[in-house]
C-alpha positions in Angstrom: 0.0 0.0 0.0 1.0 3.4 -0.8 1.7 6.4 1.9 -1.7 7.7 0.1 -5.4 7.5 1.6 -6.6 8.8 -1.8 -7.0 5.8 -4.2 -10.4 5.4 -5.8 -12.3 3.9 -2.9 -10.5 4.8 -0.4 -10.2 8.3 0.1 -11.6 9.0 3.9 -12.9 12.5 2.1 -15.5 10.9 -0.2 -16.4 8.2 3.0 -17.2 11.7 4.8 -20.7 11.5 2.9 -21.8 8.4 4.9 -21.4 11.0 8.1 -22.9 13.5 6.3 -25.7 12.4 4.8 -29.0 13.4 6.1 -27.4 16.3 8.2 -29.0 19.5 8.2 -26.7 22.4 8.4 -27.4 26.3 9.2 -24.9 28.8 8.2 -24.9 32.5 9.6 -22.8 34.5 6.9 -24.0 38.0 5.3 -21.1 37.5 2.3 -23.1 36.2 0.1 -20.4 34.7 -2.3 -18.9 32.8 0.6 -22.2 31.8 2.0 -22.9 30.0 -1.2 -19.8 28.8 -1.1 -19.9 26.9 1.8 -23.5 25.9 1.4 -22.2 24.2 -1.8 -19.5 22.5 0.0 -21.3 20.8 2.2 -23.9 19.8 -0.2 -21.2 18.3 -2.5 -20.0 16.3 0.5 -23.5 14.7 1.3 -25.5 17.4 3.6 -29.0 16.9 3.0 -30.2 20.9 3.6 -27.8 23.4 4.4 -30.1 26.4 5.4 -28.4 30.0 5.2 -29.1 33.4 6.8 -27.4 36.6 6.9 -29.1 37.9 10.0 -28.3 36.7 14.0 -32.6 37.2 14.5 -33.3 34.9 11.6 -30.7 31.9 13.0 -32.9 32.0 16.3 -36.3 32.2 14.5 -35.1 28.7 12.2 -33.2 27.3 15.2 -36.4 27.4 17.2 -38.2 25.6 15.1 -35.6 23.1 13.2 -33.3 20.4 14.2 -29.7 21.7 12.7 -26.9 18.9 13.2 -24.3 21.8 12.9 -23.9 25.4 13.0 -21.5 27.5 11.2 -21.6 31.3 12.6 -20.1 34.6 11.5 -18.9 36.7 14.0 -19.9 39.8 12.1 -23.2 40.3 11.2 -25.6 42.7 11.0 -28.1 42.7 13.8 -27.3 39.8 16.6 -23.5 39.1 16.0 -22.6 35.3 15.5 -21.4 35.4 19.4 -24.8 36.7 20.6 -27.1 34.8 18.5 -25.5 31.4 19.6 -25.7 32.3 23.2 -28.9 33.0 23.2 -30.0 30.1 21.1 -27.8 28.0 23.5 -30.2 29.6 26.5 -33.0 29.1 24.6 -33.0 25.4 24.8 -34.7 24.5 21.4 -34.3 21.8 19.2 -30.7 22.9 17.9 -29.7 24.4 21.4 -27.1 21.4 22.3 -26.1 21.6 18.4 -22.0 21.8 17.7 -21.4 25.2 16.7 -18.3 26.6 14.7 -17.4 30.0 14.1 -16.0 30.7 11.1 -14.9 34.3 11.2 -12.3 36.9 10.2 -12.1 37.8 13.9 -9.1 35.6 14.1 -6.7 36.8 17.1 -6.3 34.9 20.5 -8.1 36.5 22.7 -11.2 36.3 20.3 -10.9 32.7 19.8 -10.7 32.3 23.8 -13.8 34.7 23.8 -15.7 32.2 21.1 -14.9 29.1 22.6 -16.1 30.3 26.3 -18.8 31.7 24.9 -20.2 28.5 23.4 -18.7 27.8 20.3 -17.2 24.3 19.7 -14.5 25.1 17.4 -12.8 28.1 15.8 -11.9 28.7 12.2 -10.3 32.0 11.3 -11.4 33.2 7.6 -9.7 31.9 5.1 -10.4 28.3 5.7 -9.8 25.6 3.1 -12.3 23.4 2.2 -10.5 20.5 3.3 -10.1 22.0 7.0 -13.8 22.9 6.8 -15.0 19.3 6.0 -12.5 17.5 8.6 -13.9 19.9 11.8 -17.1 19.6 11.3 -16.9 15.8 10.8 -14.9 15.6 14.1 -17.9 18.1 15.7 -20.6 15.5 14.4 -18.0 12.2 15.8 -18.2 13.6 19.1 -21.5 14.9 19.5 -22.9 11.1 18.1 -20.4 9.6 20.7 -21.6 7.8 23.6 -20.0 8.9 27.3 -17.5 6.7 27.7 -16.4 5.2 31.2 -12.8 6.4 32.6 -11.4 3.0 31.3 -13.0 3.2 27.7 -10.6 2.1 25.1 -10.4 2.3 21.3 -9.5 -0.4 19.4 -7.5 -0.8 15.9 -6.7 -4.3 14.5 -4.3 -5.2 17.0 -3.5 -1.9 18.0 -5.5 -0.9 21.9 -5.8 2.9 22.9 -6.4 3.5 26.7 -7.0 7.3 27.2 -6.5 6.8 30.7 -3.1 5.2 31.8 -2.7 6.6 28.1 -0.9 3.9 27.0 -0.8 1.9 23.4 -0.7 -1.9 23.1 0.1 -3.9 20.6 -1.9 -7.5 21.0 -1.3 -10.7 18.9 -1.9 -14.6 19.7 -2.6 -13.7 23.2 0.4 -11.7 24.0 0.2 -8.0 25.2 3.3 -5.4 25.0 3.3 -1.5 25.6 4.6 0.7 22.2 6.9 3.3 23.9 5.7 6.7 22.8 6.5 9.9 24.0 4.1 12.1 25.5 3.5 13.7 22.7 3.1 10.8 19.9 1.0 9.4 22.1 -1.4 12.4 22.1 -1.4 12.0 17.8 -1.8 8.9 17.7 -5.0 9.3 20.2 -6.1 11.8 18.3 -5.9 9.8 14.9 -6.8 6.4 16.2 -10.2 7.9 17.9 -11.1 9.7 14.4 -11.7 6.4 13.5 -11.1 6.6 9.8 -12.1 9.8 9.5 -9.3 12.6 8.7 -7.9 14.9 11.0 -6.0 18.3 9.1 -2.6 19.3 10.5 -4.2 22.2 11.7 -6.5 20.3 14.1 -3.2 18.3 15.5 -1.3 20.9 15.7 -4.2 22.6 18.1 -5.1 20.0 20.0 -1.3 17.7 20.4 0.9 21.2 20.5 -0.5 22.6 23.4 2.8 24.0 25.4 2.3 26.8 21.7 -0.2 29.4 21.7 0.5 30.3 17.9 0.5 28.8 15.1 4.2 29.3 13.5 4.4 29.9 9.8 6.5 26.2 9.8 3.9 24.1 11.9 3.3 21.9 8.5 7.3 21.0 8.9 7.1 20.5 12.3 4.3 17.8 11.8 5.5 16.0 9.2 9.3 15.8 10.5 7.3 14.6 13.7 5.1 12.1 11.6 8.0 10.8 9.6 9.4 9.5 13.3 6.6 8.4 14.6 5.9 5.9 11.2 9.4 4.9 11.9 9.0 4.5 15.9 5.8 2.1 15.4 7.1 0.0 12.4 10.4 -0.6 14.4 7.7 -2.0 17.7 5.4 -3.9 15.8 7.7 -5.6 13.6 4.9 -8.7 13.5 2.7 -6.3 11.2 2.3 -7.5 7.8 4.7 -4.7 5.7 1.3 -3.6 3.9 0.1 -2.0 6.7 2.9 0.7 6.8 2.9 3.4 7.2 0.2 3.0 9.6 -0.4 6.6 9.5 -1.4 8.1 5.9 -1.8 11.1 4.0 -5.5 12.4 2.9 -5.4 14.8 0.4 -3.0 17.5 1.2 -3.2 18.5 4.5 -4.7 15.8 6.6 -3.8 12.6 7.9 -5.1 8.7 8.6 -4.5 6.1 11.0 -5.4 3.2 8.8 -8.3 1.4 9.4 -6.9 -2.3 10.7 -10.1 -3.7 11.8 -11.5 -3.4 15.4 -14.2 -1.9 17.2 
């Protein structure tokens, strides 16, 4: 197998419209050209209704009365501000109240992500966003609002390959036998993060967020960083789990351009 999750069949982009489909999606945007835009996106990638509105009093007036899987929200609007209509449609306890919400906004600077996020917002995207960003966050804001709770010892399982969030500790089980993968802090937070996407991908952005914590910017080299990190950490679990068939490596892949894989081995 190649280092490529993109071959006819198996690109985890195009399996993204099995998550999709039959979503409903409300976007708050008053540019009209990028409102279309991203209301075509998500239609292309197998929304069922994407519903737009340029105006915060509108959102709570559809909100009220829909069901909206996720909601994409301006900062700046006319009227109620993106902010302001999604706390008070989060007070308001409708249908779409406990919906995952993402602002998608040229307000961009540290402080006014912290102010999103606190202020009920599930993730942050600063304008411009790729397509390929836009698609892989909201599909991890629809994994983890479909997820169960899990108990303190839930783990995730990959083929041979067990995750315990937990101890936070890797295993590596065959014929009965059980042996920990070294990792550092670090890979292990990757790999957790790619291994409980579950097939789905996960953009070097969204690693780089939520695995680079000690940073509170995103440096103009982050995509280096990763993939010199990336490069080791293939080589790291190929040299521990030298019982793995060589098809299976890389066990992390490349989707598209910017995202990345933990191959699907089989598990629950």
């Amino acid at each position: 197998m190649t280092d490529a999750a993109t071959d006819a069949g198996n690109d985890p982009f195009a399996q993204l419209r099995a998550v999709f489909a039959d979503r409903r999606a409300l976007v708050l945007e008053d540019d009209p050209a990028l409102s279309e835009h991203v209301a075509g996106r998500l239609l292309g990638a197998g929304f069922a209704v994407v519903d737009r509105f340029d105006r915060g009093e509108d959102v709570l007036t559809a909100a009220a009365a829909q069901t909206y899987d996720v909601l994409i929200l301006d900062r700046l609007t006319a009227g109620l501000d993106g902010l302001e209509t999604l706390r008070q449609l989060r007070e308001g306890g409708g249908p779409s109240a406990d919906a995952p919400a993402l602002m998608l906004t040229a307000l961009g600077g540290e402080r006014q992500k912290v102010e999103g996020l606190l202020g009920g917002a599930d993730d942050y995207l600063a304008k411009p966003v790729g397509d390929e960003e836009l698609l892989a966050r909201i599909a991890a804001q629809l994994r983890r609002a479909a997820r169960p709770v899990k108990t303190a010892g839930g783990d995730v399982c990959n083929g041979p390959f067990r995750l315990a969030p937990g101890p936070r500790t890797l295993k590596l089980e065959i014929d009965g036998d059980s042996r920990l993968i070294d990792l550092s802090p670090l890979e292990f937070a990757i790999v957790a993060e790619l291994m409980t996407a579950r097939g789905q991908p996960v953009t070097k952005t969204m690693l780089w967020d939520r695995c680079w914590v000690e940073w509170n910017f995103l440096p103009d080299n982050f995509v280096n960083i990763i993939d010199a990190r990336i490069s080791a950490l293939r080589r790291r679990l190929k040299e521990q789990a030298p019982e793995l068939p060589e098809e299976w490596h890389p066990l992390i892949v490349s989707a598209r351009s910017q995202s990345l894989v933990f191959r699907d081995l089989g598990g629950s």
